[in-house]
C-alpha positions in Angstrom: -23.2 7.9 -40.1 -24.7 5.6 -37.4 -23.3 4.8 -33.8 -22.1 1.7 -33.4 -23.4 1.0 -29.7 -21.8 -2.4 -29.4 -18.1 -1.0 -30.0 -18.6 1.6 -27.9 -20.3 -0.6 -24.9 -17.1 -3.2 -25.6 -14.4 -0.2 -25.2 -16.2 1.2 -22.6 -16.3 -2.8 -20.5 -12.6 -2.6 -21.3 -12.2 0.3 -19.6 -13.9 -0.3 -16.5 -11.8 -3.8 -16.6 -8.6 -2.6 -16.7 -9.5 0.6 -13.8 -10.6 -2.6 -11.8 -7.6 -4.3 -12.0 -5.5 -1.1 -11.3 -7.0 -0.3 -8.3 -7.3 -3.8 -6.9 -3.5 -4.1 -7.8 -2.6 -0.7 -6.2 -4.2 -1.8 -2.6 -2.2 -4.8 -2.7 0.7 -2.9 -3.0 0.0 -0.6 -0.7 -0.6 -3.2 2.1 2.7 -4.8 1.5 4.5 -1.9 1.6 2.9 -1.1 4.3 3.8 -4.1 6.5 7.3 -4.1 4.9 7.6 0.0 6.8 5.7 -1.5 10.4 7.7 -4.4 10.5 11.3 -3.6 9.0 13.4 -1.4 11.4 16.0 -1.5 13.7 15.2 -0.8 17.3 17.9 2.8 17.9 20.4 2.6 20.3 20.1 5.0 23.4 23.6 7.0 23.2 22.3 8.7 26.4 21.1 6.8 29.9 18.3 7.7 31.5 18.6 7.2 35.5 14.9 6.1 35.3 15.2 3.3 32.4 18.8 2.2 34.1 17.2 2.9 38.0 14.9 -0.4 37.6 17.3 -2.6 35.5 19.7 -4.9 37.3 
């Protein structure tokens, strides 16, 4: 039985291909999700005033 070096090479491009595109799909996930979790939230409401925010506000 001989090895069939061209299959395997092909499978093996494949593979590295599709890790590739995982990866560079993955990071650009991750940077819009990201951004999405800086940039989307609502500034909290003080329930309690502080003399020294409310001293120099007029």
């Amino acid at each position: 039985m001989e090895i069939n070096w061209i299959v395997i090479g092909i499978v093996a491009a494949v593979v590295i291909v599709v890790i590739v595109f995982t990866i560079r799909k993955n990071q650009k996930e991750k940077k819009k999700l990201t951004d999405l979790l800086n940039n989307d939230f609502k500034k909290a409401e003080k329930k309690r005033v502080d003399s020294e925010d409310s001293a120099n506000e007029q």
